[in-house]
NUDREN-417696 format. One record per residue: residue in one letter; x, z, y of N, C-alpha, C in turn. Coordinates in pm, whole numbers, padded with zeros to 5 digits, always signed. Layout:
// NUDREN-417696
AXZYXZYXZY/...
***
This chain:
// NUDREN-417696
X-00093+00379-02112-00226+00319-02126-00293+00365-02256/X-00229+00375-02365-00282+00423-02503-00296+00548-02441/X-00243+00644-02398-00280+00785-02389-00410+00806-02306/X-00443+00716-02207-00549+00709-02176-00650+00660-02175/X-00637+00576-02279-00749+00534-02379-00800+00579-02490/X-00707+00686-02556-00734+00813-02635-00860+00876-02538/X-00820+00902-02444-00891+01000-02379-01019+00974-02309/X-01058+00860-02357-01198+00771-02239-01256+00717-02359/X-01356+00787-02375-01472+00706-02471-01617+00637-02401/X-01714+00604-02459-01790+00537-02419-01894+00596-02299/X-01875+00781-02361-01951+00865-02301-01905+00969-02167/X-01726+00901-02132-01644+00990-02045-01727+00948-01909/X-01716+01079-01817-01771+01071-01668-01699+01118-01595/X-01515+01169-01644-01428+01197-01539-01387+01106-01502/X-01399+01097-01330-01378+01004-01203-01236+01005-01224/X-01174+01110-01179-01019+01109-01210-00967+01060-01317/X-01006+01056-01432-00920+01006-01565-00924+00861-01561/X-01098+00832-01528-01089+00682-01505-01029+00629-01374/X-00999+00687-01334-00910+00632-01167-00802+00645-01219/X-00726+00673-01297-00579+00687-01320-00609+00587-01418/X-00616+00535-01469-00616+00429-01601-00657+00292-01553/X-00768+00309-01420-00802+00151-01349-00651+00147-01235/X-00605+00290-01216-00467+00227-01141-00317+00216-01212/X-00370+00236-01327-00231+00178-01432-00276+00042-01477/X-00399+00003-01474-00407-00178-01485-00390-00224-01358/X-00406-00155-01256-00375-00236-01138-00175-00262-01142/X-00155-00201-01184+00005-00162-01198+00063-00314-01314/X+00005-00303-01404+00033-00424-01473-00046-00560-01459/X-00104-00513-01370-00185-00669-01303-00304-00733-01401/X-00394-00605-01416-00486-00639-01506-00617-00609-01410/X-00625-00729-01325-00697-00708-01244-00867-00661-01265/X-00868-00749-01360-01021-00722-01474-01052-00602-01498/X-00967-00579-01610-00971-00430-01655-01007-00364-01596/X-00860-00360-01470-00933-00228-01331-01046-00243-01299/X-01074-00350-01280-01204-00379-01186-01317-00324-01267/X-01346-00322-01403-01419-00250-01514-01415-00114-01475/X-01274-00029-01508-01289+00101-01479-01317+00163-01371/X-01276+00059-01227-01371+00110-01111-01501+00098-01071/X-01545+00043-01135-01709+00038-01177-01751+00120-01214/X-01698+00156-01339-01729+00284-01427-01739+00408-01336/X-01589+00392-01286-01610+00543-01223-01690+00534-01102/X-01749+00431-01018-01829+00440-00929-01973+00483-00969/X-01999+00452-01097-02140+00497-01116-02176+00624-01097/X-02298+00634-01013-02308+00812-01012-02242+00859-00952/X-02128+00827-00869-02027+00882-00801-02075+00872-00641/X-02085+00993-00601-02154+00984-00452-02002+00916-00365/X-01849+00919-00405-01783+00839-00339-01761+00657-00349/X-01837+00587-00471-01782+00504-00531-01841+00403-00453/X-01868+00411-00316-01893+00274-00240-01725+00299-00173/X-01683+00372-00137-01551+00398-00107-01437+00384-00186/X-01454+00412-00305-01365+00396-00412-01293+00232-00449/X-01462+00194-00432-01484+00010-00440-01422-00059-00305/X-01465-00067-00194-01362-00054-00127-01270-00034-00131/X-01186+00085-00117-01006+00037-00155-01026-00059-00240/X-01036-00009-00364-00988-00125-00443-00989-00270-00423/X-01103-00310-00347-01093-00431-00252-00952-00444-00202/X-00967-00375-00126-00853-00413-00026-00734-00413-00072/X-00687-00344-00211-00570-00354-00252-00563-00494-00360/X-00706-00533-00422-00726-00631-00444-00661-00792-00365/X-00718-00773-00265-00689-00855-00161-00574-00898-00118/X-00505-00770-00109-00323-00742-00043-00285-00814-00166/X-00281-00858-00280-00223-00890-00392-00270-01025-00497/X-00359-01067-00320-00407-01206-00307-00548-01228-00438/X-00560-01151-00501-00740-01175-00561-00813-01153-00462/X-00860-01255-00414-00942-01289-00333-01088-01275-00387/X-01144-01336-00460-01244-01377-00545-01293-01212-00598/X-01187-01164-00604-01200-01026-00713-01211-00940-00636/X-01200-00916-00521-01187-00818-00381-01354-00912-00307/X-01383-01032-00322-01508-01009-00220-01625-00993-00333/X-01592-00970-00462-01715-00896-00544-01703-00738-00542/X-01615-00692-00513-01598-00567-00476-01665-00495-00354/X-01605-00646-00251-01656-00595-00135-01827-00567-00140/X-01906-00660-00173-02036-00707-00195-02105-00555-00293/X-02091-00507-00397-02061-00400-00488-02076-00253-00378/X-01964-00270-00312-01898-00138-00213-02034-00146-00125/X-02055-00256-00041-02211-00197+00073-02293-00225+00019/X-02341-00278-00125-02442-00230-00196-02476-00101-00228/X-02334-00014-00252-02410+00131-00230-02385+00205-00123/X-02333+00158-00015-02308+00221+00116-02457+00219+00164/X-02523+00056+00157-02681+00084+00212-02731+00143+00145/X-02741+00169+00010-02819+00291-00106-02786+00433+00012/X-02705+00458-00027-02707+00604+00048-02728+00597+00176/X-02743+00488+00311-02813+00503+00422-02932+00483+00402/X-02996+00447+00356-03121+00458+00268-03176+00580+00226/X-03089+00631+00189-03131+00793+00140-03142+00907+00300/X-02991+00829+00326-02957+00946+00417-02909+00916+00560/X-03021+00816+00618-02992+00744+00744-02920+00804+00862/X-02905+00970+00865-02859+01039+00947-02658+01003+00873/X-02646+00978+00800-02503+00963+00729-02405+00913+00840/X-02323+00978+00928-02262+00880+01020-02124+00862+00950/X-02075+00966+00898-01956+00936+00729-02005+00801+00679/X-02101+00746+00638-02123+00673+00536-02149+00537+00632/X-02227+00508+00782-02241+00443+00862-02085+00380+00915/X-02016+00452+00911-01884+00460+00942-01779+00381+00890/X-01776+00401+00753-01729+00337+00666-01802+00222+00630/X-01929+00184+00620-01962+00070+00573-01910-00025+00731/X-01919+00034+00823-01900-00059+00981-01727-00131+00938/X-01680-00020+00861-01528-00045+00867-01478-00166+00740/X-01580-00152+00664-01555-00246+00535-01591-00380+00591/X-01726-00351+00677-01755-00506+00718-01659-00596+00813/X-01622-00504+00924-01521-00525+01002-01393-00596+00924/X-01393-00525+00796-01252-00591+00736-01293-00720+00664/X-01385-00726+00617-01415-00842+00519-01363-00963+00534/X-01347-01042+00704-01314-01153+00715-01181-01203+00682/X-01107-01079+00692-00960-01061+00668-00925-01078+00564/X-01004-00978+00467-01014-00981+00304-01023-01094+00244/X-01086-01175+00307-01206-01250+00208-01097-01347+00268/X-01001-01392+00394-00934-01501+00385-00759-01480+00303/X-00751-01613+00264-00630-01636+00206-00530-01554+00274/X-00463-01499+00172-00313-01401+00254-00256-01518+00256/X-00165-01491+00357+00005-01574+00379+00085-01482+00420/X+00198-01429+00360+00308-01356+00424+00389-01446+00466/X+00459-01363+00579+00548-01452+00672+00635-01350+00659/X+00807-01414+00627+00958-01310+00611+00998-01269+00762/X+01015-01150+00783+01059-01130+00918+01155-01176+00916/X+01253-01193+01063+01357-01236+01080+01398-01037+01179/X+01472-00988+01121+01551-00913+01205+01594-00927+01304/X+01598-00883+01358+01681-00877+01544+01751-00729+01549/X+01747-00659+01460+01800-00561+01475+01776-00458+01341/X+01914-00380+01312+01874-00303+01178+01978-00230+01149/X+01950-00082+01151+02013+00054+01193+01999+00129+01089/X+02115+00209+01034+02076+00311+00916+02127+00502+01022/X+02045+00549+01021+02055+00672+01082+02190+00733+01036/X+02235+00699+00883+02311+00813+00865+02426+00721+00803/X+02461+00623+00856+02541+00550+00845+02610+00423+00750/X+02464+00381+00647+02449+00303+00545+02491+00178+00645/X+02569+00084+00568+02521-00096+00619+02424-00176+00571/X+02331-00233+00668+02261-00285+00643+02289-00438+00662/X+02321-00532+00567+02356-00634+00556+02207-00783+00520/X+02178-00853+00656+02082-00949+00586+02071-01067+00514/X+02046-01062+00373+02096-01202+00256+02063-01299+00297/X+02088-01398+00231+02064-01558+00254+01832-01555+00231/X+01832-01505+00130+01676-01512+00145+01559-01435+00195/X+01678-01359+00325+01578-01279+00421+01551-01134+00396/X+01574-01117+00264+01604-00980+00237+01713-00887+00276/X+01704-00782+00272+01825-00700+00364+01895-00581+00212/X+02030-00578+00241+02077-00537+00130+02184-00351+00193/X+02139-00298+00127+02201-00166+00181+02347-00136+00115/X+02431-00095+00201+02548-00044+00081+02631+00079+00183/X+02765+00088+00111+02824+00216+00187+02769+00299+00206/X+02765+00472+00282+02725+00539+00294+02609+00544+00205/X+02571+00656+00141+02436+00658+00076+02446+00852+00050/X+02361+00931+00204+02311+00997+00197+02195+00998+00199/X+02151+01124+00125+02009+01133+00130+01896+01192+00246/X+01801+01130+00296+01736+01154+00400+01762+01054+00537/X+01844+00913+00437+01846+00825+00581+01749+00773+00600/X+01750+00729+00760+01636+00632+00827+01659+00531+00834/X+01593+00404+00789+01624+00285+00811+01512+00263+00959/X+01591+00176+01044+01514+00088+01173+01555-00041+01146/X+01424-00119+01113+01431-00247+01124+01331-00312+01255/X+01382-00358+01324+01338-00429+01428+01324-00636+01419/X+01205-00642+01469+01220-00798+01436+01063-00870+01528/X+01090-00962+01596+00976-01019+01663+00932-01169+01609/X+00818-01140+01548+00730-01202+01465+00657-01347+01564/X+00616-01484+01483+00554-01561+01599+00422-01536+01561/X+00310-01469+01499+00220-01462+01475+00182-01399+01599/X+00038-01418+01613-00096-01369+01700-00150-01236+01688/X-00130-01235+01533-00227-01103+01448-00138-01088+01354/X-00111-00927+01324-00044-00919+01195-00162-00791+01119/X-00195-00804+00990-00315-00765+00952-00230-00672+00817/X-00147-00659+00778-00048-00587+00715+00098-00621+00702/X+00171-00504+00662+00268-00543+00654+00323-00490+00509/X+00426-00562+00422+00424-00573+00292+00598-00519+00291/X+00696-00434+00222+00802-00378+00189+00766-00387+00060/X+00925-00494+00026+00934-00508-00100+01099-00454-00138/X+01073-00404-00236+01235-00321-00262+01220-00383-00405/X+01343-00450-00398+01412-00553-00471+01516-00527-00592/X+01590-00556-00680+01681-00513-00804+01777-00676-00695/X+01912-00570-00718+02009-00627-00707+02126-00561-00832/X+02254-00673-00841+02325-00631-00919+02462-00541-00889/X+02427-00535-00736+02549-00403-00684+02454-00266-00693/X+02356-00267-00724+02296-00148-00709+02301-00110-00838/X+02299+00053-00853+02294+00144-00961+02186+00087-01060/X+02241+00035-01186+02123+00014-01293+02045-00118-01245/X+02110-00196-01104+02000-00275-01105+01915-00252-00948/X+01883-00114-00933+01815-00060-00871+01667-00063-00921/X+01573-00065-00821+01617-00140-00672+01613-00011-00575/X+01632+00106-00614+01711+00241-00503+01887+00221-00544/X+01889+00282-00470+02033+00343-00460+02058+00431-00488/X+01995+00576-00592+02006+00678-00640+02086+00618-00783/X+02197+00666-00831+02222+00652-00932+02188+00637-01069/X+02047+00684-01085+01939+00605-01167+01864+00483-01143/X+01887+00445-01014+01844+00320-00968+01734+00337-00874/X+01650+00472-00895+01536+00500-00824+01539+00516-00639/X+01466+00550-00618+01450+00545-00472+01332+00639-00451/X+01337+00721-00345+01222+00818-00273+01169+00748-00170/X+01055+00722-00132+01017+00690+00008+00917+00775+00106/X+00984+00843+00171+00859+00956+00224+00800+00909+00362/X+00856+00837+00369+00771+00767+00520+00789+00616+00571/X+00694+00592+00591+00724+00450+00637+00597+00443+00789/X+00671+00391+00880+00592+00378+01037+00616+00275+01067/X+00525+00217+01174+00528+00096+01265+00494+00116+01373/X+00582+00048+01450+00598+00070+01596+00584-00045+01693/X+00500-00047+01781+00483-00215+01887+00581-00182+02005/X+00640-00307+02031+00723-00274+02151+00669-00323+02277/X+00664-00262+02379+00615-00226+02503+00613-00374+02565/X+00461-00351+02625+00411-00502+02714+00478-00477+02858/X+00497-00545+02960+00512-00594+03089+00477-00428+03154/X+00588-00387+03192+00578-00239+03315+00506-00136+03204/X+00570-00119+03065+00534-00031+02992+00655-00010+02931/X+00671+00163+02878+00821+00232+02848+00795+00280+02707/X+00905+00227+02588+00855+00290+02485+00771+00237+02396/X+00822+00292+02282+00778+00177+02138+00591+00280+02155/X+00502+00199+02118+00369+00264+02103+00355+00300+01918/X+00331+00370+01852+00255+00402+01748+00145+00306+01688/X+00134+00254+01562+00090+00164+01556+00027+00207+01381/X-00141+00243+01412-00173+00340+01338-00221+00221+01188/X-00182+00291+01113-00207+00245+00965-00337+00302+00877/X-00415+00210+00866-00530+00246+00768-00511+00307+00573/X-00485+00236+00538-00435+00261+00408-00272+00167+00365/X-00250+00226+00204-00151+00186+00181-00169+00171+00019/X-00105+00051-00019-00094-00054-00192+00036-00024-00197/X+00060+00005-00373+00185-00017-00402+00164-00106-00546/X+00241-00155-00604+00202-00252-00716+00232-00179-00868/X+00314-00042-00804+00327+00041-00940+00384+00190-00864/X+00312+00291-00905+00318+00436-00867+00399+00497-01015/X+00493+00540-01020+00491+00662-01149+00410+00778-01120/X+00355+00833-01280+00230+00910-01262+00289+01031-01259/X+00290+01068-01153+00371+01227-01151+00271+01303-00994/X+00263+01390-01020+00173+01520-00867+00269+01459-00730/X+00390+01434-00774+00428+01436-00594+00416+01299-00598/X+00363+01210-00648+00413+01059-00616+00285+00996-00568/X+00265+00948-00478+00174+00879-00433+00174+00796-00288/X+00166+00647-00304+00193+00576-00174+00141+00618-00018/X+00022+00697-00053-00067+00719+00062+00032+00795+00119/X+00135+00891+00091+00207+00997+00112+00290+00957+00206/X+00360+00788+00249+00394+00753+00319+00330+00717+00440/X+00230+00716+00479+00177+00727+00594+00078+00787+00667/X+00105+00903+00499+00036+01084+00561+00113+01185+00515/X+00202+01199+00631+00275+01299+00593+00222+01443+00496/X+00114+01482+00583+00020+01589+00542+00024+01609+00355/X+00010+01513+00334-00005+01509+00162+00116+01582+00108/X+00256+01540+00176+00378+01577+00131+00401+01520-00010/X+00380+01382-00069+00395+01296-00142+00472+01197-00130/X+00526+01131-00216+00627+00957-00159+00604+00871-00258/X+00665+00783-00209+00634+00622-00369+00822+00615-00407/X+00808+00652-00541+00904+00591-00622+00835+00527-00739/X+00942+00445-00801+00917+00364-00958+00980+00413-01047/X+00999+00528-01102+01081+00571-01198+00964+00536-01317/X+01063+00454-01414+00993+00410-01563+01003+00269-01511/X+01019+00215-01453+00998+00104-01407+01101+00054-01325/X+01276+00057-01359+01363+00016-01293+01396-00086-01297/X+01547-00164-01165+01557-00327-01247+01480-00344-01239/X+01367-00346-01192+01231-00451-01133+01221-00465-00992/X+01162-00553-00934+01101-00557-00813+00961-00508-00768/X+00969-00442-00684+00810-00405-00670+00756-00400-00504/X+00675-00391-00481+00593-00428-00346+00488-00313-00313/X+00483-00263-00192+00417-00175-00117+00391-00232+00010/X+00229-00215+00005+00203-00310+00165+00077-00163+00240/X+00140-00164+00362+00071-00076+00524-00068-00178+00530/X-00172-00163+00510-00262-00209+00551-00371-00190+00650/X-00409-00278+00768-00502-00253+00863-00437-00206+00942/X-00377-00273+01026-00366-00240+01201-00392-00386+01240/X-00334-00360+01412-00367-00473+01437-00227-00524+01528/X-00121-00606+01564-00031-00611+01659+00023-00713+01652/X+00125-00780+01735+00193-00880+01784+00304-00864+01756/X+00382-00768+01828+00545-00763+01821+00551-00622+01750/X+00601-00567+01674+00618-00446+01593+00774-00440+01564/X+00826-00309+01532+00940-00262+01479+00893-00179+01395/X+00978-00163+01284+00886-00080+01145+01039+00017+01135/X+01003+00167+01139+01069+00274+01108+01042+00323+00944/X+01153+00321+00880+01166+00334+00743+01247+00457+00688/X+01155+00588+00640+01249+00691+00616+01265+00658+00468/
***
């Protein structure tokens, strides 16, 4: 944070520098702050009705409510600026349809609900053991490039994200909360899958809008989005940040019964 406050004076207009510094206060839960520097960098920024947005929504996932629907409000304030300009914009029509669409979601109280497993498979031969507080604990085998399948049928109506939290235990290396002998962990993919209605074969694909993590290390290959775009060829680890707990939530689909595939 000092290094990048060296580097941001009163008169800075790099989008990127200030996006990396409003997502290292999002990281220490300085919700304010961020919310300052994504301002900043929205000004003048032909993306920053979009910019404002996410940040909503990751706002939201992390229960500022209050702080995500001034965002929201902010975000199609300049989405209508530029249909205004540029009424032919179906990019920009598009996205504001999609922010509004989300708002009700946003704007209500989260409640997470703990799955209950019904089922939970390590590809390459890890045990997957489930604790007394619903959390699931890995041990044995520990090659690299396993798949976790967790399967589990939910009583909800609507599930509007789903939240993976990787935890510090005291059988794990350092604490963890990976199982790499520094404690770290790679995550290059994470999917969700609905299981098949009445005279239907096969888990369906169950497409993911964006993705929150509560702390990224700042490194070129690391980035959460990377888990549910392959394309990027990025992943979420916490290195600098071990022996902690931390949280990554799939945001925006829509489903009932799901199984979540975990590389």
């Amino acid at each position: 944070m000092e290094i990048y406050s060296n580097g941001i004076t009163a008169q800075t207009t790099d989008v990127d520098l200030l996006s990396k510094r409003a997502r290292a206060y999002e990281s220490l839960k300085n919700w304010e702050a961020a919310a300052a520097d994504w301002s900043w960098a929205a000004t003048g920024n032909p993306d920053g009705a979009k910019l404002l947005g996410e940040f909503a929504r990751r706002a939201a996932a992390d229960d500022q409510v209050p702080l995500a629907g001034g965002q929201i409000e902010a975000s199609q304030a300049l989405y209508e600026r530029s249909l205004k300009d540029d009424p032919e914009n179906d990019l920009v029509a598009t996205e504001l349809a999609q922010l509004l669409l989300d708002r009700p979601q946003l704007m209500s109280s989260v409640h997470w609900t703990v799955l209950q497993p019904t089922q939970m498979t390590s590809e390459k031969g890890a045990t997957l053991t489930r604790q007394d507080d619903g959390s699931i604990l890995a041990s044995g085998a520990n090659i690299e490039g396993d798949v976790y399948r967790i399967s589990a049928v939910g009583a909800l109506d609507r599930v509007a994200a789903v939240r993976l939290e990787a935890l510090p235990d005291a059988s794990l290396p350092r604490k963890g909360p990976g199982r790499h002998e520094t404690g770290n962990f790679h995550l290059r993919a994470f999917r969700l899958y609905q299981s098949p209605g009445d005279g239907e074969n096969g888990l369906k694909p169950v497409p993911v809008g964006s993705a929150w993590a509560s702390y990224i290390w700042n490194a070129s290959d690391a980035d959460i989005a990377g888990t549910i775009d392959q394309s990027l060829n990025k992943f979420w680890h916490v290195w600098g940040r071990l022996g902690e707990a931390h949280q990554a939530s799939s945001i925006r689909f829509v489903s009932s019964h799901s199984s979540a595939s975990v590389e």
